[in-house]
Backbone bond lengths (Angstrom), bond angles and torsions (degrees), N, CA, C in turn:
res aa  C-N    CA-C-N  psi(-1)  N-CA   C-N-CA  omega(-1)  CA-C   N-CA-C  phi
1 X - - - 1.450 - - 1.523 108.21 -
2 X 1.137 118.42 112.41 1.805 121.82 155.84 1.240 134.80 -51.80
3 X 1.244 121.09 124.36 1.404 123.39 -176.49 1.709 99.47 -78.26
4 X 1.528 81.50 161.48 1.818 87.70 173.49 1.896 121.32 -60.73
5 X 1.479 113.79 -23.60 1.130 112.26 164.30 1.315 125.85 -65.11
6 X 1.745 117.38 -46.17 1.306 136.06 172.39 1.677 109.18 -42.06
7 X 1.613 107.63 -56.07 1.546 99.78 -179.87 1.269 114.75 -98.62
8 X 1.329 125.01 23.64 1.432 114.90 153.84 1.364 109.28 -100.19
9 X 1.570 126.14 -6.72 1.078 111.13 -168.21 1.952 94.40 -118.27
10 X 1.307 106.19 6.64 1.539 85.02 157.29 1.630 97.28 -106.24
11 X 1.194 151.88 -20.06 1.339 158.58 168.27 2.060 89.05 -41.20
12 X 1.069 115.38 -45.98 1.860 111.26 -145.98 1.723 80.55 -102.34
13 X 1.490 138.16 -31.61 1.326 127.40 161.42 1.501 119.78 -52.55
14 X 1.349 102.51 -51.08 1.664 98.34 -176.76 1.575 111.02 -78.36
15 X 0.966 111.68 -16.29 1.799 97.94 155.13 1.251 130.38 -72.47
16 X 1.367 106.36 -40.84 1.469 110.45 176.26 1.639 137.82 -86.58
17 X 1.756 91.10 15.20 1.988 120.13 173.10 1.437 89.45 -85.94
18 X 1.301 85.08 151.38 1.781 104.74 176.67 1.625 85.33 -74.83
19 X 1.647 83.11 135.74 1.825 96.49 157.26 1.195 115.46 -68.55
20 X 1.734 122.62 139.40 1.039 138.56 160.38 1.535 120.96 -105.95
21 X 1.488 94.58 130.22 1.944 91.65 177.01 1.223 120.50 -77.38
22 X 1.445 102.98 138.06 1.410 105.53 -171.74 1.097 131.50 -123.81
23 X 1.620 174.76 -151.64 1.231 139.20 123.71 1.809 118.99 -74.53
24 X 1.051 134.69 134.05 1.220 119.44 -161.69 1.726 101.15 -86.75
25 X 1.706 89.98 163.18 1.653 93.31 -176.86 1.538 89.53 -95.57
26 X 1.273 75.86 157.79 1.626 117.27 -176.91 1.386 107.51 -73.12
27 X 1.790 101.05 80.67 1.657 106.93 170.40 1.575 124.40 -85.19
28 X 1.117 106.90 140.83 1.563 98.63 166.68 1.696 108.53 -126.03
29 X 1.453 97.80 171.27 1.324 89.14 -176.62 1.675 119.59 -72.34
30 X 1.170 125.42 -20.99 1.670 125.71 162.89 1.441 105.73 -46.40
31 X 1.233 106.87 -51.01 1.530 119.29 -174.87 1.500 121.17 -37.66
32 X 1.518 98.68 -57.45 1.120 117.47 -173.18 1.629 123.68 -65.78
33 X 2.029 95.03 -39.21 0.927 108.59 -174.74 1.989 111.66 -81.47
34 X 0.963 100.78 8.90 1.687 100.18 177.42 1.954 89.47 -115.99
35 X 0.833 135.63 -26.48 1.494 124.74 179.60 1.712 113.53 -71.80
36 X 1.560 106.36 -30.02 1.482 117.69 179.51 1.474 109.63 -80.15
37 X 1.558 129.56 -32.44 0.890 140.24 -177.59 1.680 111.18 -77.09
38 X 1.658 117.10 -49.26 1.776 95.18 147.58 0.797 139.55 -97.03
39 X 1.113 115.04 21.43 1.718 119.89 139.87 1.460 116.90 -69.87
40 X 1.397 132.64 -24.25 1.493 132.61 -173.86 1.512 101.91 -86.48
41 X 1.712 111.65 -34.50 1.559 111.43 -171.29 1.589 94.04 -77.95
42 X 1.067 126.45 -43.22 1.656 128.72 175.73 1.587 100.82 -30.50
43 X 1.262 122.81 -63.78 1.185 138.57 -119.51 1.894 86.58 -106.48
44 X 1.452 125.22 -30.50 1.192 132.62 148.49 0.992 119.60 -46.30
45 X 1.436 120.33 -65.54 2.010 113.11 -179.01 1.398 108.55 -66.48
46 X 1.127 116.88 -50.24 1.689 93.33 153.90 1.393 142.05 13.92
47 X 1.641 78.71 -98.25 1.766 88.46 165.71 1.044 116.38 -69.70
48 X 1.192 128.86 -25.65 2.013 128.14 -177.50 1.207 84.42 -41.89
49 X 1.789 109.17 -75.78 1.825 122.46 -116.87 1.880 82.64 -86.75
50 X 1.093 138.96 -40.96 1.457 135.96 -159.04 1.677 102.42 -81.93
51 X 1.174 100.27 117.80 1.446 114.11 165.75 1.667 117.83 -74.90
52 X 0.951 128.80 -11.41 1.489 135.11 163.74 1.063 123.42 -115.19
53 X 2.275 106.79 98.35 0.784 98.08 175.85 1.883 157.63 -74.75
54 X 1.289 103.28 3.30 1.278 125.08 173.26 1.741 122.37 -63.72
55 X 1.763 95.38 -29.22 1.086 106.12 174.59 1.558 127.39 -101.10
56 X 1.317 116.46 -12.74 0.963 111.04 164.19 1.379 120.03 -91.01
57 X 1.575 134.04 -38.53 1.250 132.76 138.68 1.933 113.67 -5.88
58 X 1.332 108.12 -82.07 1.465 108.50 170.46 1.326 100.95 -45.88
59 X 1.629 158.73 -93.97 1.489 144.58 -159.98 1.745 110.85 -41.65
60 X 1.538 116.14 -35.32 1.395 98.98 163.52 1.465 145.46 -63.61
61 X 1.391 76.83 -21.00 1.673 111.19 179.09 1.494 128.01 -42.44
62 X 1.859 91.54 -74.40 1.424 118.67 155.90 1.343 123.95 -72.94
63 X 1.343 119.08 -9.58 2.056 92.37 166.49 1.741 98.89 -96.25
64 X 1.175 133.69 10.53 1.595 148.22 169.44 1.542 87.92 -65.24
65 X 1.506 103.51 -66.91 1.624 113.17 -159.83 1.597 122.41 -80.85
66 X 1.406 82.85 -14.49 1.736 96.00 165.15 1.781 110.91 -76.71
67 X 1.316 106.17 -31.50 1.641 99.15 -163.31 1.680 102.42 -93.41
68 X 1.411 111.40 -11.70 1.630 116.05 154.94 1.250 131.50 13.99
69 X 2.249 108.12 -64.99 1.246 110.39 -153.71 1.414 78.45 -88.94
70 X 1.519 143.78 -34.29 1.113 135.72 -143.97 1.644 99.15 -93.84
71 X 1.609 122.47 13.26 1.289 122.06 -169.59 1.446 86.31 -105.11
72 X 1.341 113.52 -36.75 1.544 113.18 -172.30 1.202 106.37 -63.44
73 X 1.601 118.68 -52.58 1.240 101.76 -157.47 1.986 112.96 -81.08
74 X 1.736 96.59 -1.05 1.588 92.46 173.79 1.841 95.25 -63.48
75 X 0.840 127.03 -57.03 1.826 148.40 -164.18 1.161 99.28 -18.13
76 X 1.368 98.64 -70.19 1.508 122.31 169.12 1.472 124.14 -41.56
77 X 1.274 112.45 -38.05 1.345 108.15 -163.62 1.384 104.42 -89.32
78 X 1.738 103.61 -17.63 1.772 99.56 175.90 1.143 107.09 -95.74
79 X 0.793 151.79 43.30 1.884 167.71 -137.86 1.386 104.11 -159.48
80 X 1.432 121.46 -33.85 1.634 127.81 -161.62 2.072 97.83 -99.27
């Protein structure tokens, strides 16, 4: 299990690696829309199971800001 330091500080590492090109996976919008959705139930037990709310707020925070690039590239895909 990761502490809140652990995943903010691999969250603030993998931003700050040089991007590498990659071939992208093959998103669709179902796709996307079932990856955002456990990410929202994630982000629910959360707050259920954590009795402090300051701290779980902050862990919702960062997997929000973690799923970022993958918000962009939904954006995009409903744009097309």
């Amino acid at each position: 299990m990761l502490t809140n330091k652990e995943l903010e500080d691999l969250v603030k590492s993998s931003t700050e690696e040089e991007e590498i090109e990659v071939e992208p996976a093959l998103w669709t919008l179902k796709k996307f829309g079932e990856v955002f959705r456990m990410a929202q139930n994630l982000k629910e037990k959360i707050m259920d199971y954590d009795p402090m709310i300051k701290h779980s707020i902050t862990v919702t925070r960062t997997i929000t800001e973690a799923l970022q690039p993958l918000q962009q590239m939904f954006n995009g895909l409903k744009r097309q």
